[in-house]
N, C-alpha and C positions, 0 to 999 in steps of 0.2 A: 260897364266893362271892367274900370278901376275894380269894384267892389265883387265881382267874379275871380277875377285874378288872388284879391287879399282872402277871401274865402278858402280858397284852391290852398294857398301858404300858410293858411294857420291850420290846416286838415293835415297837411304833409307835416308838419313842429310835431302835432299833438300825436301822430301813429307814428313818430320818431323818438316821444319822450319816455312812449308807453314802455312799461317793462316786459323785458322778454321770458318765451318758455324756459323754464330751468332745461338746462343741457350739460349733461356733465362729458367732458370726453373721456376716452381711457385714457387711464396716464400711469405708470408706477405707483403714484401715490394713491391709488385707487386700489392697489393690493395692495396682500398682507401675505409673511408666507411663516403660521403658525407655529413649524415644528419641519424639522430633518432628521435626516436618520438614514446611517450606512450602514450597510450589511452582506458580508462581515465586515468589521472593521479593521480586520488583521486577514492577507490574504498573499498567496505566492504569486511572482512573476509570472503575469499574461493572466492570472487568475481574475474572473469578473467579481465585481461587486455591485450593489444595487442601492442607488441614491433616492430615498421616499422623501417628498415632501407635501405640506398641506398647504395651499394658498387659498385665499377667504378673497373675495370681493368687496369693498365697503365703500363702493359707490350705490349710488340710488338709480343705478337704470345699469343694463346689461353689456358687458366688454367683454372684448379681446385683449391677452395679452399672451406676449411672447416671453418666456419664461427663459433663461441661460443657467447653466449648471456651470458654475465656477472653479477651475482646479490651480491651485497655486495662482491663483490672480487670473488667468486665462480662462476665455468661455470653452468649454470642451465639444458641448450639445447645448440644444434650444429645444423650446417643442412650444407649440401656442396652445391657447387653452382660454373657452370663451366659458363665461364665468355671468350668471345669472345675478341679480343686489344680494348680497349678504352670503349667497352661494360658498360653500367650502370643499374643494375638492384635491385630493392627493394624485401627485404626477410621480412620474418613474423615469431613471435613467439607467441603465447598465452601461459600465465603465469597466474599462481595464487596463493597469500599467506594466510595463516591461520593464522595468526599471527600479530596483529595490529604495526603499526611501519610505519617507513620509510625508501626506500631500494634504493641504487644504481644502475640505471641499465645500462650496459656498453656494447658494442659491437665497436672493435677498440677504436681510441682516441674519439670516441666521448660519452657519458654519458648523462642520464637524471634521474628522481626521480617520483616514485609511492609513495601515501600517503593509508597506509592501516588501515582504521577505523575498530575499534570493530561494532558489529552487535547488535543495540540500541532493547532492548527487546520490544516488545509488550505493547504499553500504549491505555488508552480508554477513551474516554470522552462523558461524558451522557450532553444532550442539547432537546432543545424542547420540554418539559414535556408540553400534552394539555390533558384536559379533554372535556369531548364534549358535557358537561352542566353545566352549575353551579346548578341551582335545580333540583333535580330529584323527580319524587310520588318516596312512596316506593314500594321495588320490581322491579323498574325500570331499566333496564339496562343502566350503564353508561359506556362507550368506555375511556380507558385512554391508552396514547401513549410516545414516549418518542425515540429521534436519538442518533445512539451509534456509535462511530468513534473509529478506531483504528489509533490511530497518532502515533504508533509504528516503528521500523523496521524489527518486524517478525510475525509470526503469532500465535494468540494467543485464548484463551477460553473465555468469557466476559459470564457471570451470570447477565440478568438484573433483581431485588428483588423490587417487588411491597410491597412496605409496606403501611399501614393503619392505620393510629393513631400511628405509631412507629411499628405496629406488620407486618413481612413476611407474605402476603398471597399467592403470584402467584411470579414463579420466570419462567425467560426462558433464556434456553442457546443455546449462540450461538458461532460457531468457525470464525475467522474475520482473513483476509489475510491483511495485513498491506496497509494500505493507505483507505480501504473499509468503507463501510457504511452501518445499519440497522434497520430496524425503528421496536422498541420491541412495542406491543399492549396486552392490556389485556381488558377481560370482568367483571365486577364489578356488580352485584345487593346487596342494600342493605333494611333492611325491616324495619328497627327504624329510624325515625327520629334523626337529629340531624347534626353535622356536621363533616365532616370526612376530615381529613389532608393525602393527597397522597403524597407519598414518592418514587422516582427512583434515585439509585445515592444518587449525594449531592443536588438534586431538589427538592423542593416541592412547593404543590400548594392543593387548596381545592375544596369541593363543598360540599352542602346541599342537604339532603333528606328532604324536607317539609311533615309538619303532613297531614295526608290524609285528607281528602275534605268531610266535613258530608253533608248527602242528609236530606233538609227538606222536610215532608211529611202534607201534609194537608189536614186532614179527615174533614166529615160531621159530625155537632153537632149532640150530643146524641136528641131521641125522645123527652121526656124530654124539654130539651131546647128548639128547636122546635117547642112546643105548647105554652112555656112561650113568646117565641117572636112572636109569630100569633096573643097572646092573648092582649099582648101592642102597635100592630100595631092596631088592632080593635078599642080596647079603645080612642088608640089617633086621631083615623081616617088618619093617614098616610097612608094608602094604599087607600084610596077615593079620586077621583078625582071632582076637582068643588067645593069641601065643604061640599058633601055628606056624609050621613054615608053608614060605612060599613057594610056590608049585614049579 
């Protein structure tokens, strides 16, 4: 019985001393995270950008790991990501800040940097003021025109104000998505002569209404007259030919 029992204790020592199966668990230090990369790296408020990074496995049997995207020290997003021995695969994050600055972005040892600009309002520039005569009759319709650029970064209202001599007469609005372009026209008749200064913007430019155009008319002398010139052609003999007189 003794020698049953000591048997039974040196079996249970020897499957106790034995060495065990390699087991690796996932741990951090089982990744690697190769390479990062933001894009863009200059980008406007609320604007996205796109966090790539390569993480490698270098354990000898297959894990999960839960991956954190770093922004100024703080986790932003996570995402897991199971990872076969030696395995190397790229993950993705899209991010976006509202807030102009400059931000750290971090996943493992490696780090890069977004630059986040403020959102430059809506600016306009008046260009191309043409008129499409310089003399006009009066009454005449004259076409005036004028290119309007939004050189902004948002989108914005633009009011173009046709002035004349300094006074508003036609105004047109228009809404312009930043980068765009619109050519304002206006129709003009004016009925006095004289000269008129067009104003769009900070442009201006002229034209002339010339005085209208008199018709001369050219009537038959009075009776009267008529007999008095019949009377001094006879006299003189101007209407005789040869040297004759007139009958």
């Amino acid at each position: 019985m003794k020698r049953g029992i000591a048997a039974l204790m040196s079996l249970f020592l020897l499957a106790f001393l034995l060495p065990l199966p390699a087991c690796e668990p996932a741990s951090a230090n089982n990744f690697g995270v190769q390479s990062l990369e933001v894009t863009p790296n200059k980008v406007i408020e609320n604007e996205k950008f796109v966090v790539t990074a390569a993480i490698n496995n270098a354990s000898r049997s297959e894990a999960t790991y839960t991956v954190p995207v770093m922004v100024n020290g703080i986790a932003d997003d996570r995402t897991e990501v199971t990872l076969a021995p030696g395995e190397l695969k790229e993950i993705q994050f899209t991010l976006h800040r509202g807030t102009a600055g400059t931000y750290e972005i971090r996943i493992g040892d490696k780090s890069s940097t977004v630059t986040v600009e403020k959102i430059a309002p809506a600016a306009f520039e008046v260009s191309n003021l043409n008129i499409n005569m310089e003399v006009a009759n009066p009454g005449e319709e004259v076409i005036i025109t004028a290119r309007i650029v939004n050189t902004g970064g948002s989108e914005g209202t633009y009011i173009a104000e046709l002035k004349i001599n300094g006074i508003t007469e036609q105004s047109d609005k228009v809404v312009m998505p930043p980068g765009s372009n619109y050519n304002s026209a206006f129709k003009v008749t004016k009925a006095e002569p004289g000269t008129y200064i067009v104003g769009i913007g900070d442009l201006s430019d002229n034209y002339t209404v010339q005085q209208p155009i008199e018709t001369i008319q050219i009537t038959q002398p009075a009776p009267a007259a008529q007999d008095r010139i019949s009377h001094w052609q006879k006299s003189s003999g101007s209407c005789c030919s040869g040297g004759g007189t007139c009958p």
